[in-house]
C-alpha positions as CSV (number, residue, x, y, z in Angstrom):
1,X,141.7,155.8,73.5
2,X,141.3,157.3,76.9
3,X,137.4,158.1,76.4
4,X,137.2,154.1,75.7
5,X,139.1,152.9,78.1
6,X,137.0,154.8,81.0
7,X,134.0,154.1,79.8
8,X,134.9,149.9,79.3
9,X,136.8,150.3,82.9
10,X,133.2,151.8,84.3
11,X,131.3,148.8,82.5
12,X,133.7,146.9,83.9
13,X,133.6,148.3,88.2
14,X,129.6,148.2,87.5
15,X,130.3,144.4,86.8
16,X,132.1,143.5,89.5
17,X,130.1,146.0,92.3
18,X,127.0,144.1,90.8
19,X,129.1,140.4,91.3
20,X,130.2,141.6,94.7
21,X,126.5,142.3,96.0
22,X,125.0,139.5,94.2
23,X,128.1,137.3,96.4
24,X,127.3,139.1,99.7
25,X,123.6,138.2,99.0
26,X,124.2,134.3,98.5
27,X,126.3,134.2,101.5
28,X,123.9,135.9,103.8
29,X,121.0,133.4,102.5
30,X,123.3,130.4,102.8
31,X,124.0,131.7,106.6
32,X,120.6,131.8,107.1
33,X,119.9,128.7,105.6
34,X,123.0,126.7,107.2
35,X,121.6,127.8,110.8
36,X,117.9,126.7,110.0
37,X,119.5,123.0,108.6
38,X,121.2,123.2,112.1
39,X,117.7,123.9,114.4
40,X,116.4,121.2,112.8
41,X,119.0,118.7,113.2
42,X,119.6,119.4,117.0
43,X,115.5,118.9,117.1
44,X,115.4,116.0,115.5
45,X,118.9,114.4,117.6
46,X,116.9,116.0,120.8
47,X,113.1,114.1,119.7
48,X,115.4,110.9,118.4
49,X,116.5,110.5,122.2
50,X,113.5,110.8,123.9
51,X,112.1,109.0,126.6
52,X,108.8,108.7,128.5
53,X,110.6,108.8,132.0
54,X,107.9,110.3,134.3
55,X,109.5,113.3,136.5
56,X,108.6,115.9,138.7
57,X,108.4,119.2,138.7
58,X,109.3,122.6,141.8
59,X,106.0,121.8,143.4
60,X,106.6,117.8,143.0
61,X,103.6,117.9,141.0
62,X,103.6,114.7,138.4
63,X,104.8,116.4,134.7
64,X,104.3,114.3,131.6
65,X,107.2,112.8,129.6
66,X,106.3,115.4,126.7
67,X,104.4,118.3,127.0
68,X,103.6,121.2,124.8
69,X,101.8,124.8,124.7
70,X,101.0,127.3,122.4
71,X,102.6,130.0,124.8
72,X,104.8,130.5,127.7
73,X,103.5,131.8,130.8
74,X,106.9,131.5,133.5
75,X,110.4,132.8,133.0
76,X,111.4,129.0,133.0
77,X,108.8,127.6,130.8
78,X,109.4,126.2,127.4
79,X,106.8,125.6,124.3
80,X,108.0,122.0,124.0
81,X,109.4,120.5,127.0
82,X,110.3,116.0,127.4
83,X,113.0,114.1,128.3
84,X,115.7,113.0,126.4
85,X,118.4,110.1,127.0
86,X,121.5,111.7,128.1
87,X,124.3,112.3,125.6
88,X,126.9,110.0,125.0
89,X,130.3,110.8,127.3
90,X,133.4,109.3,127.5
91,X,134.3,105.5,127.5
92,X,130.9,105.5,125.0
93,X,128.4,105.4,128.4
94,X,125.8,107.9,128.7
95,X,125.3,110.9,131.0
96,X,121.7,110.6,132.8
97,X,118.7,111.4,130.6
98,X,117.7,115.1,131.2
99,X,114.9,117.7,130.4
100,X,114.9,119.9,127.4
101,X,112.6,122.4,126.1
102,X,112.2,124.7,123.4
103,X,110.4,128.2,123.4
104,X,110.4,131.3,121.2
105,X,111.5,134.7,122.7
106,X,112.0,137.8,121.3
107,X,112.8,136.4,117.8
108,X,114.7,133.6,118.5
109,X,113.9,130.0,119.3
110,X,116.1,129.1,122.4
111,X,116.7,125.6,124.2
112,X,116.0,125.1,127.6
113,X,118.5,122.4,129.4
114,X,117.4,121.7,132.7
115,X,120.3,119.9,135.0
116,X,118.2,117.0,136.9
117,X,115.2,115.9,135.7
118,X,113.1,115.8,139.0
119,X,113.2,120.1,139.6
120,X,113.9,121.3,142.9
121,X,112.3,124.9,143.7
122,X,114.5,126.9,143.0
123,X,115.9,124.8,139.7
124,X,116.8,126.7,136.5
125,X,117.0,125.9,133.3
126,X,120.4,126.7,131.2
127,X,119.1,128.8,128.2
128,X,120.8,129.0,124.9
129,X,120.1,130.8,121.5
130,X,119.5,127.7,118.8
131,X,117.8,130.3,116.0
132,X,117.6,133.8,115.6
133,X,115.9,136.1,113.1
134,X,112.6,134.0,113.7
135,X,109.0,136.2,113.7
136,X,106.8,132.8,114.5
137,X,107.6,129.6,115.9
138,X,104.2,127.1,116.4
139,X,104.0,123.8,117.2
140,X,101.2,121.1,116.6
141,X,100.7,117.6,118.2
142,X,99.4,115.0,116.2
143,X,97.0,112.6,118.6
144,X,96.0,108.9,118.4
145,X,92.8,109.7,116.6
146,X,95.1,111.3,113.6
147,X,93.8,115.0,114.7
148,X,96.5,117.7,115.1
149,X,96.2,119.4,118.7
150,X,97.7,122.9,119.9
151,X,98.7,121.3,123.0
152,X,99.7,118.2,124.8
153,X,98.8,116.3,126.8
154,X,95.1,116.7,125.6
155,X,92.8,117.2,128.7
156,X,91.7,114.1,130.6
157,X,94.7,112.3,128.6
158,X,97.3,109.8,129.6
159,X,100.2,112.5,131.0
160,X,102.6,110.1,129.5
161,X,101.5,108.9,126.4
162,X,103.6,111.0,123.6
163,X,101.9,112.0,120.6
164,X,102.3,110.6,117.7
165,X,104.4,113.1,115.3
166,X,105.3,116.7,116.2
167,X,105.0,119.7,113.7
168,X,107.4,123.0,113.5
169,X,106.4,125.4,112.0
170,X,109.3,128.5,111.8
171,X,108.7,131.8,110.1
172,X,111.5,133.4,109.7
173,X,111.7,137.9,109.6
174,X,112.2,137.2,106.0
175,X,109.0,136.0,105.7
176,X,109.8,132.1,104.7
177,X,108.1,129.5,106.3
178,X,109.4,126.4,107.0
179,X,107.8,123.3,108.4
180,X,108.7,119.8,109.8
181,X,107.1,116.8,110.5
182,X,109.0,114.2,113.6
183,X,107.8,111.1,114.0
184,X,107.8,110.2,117.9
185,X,108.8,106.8,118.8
C-alpha cells in the first residue's frame, strides 16, 4: 500500500509542477501581451488627437506637424514626433495641445512629452518607458501617391501635410512581430 501510494503521490507532484509551469507560462505571455494591447492603445489615443499646428523648434527653425525617421540622431530626438490636442482636464476643457514623440532605445519603445510646443534651447523632453522587451521598432509612412516612405516629410514636400496612414511595426525579444496600420485624419 505504501509502494502505491508514493508512486500515485509522485504522478500526482509531476502533475501539478507541470500545471504550475504551464500557469507561470500563460501569465508571463498574457503580461506581455496586456502591455503590447496597451502601446497600441496610447498610439492610437496619441495619432487620434493629432493636429497640424505648425511649431518651432531650439533653433526656431519651422518643424512639420508630423515628422518621422528611421533613426535618432540627438539625445532629444524621437522616431515619430507631431502634435497632439492637449488632454482633457478638469471642468471637461483641455490643456494646450503639445508635442509627443516616440523612439526605440535600448529595447524599449519610450514616449517623448515635450512641455510647450514652440522649444526653447535648452527645452527637454519628459521621457517615459511605454514597451519594454522590444528588439525592433520601424515605422513606415504611407504618401498621397499610395507609396509607403521610411520618412516624413518626403523631400521637397509640404512640411505640414500628414501622411496618410502610419505603420508600426514591433518585434518583440521573443521574436513576434506585430504590426499596425493608423489612419491619419
Amino acid at each position: 500500500a505504501l509502494t502505491i501510494f508514493a508512486v500515485m503521490s509522485l504522478a500526482a507532484y509531476r502533475g501539478l509542477a507541470t500545471m504550475l509551469d504551464a500557469r507561470a507560462h500563460i501569465e508571463m505571455e498574457n503580461h506581455k501581451w496586456r502591455n503590447v494591447a496597451l502601446f497600441f492603445s496610447r498610439l492610437e489615443n496619441d495619432l487620434d488627437a493629432f493636429r497640424k499646428l505648425p511649431l518651432r523648434s531650439a533653433s526656431d527653425l519651422p518643424l512639420p506637424a508630423l515628422a518621422g525617421n528611421a533613426v535618432t540622431v540627438g539625445e532629444d530626438d524621437a522616431q515619430l514626433a507631431f502634435t497632439r490636442g492637449g488632454y482633457g482636464g478638469q471642468e471637461e476643457k483641455l490643456s494646450a495641445p503639445q508635442r509627443v514623440g516616440y523612439r526605440w532605445r535600448q529595447g524599449q519603445v519610450e514616449v517623448l512629452s515635450w512641455a510647450v510646443l514652440d522649444q526653447a534651447p535648452r527645452s527637454r523632453p519628459e521621457v517615459y518607458r511605454a514597451l519594454g522587451e522590444v528588439s525592433r521598432f520601424e515605422l513606415r509612412y504611407l504618401d498621397p501617391a499610395g507609396n509607403w516612405q521610411l520618412q516624413w516629410p518626403m523631400p521637397g514636400q509640404a512640411a505640414n501635410l500628414p501622411p496618410s496612414a502610419l505603420e508600426v511595426s514591433l518585434t518583440l525579444l521573443s521574436g513576434e512581430v506585430v504590426k499596425r496600420v493608423f489612419a491619419l485624419p
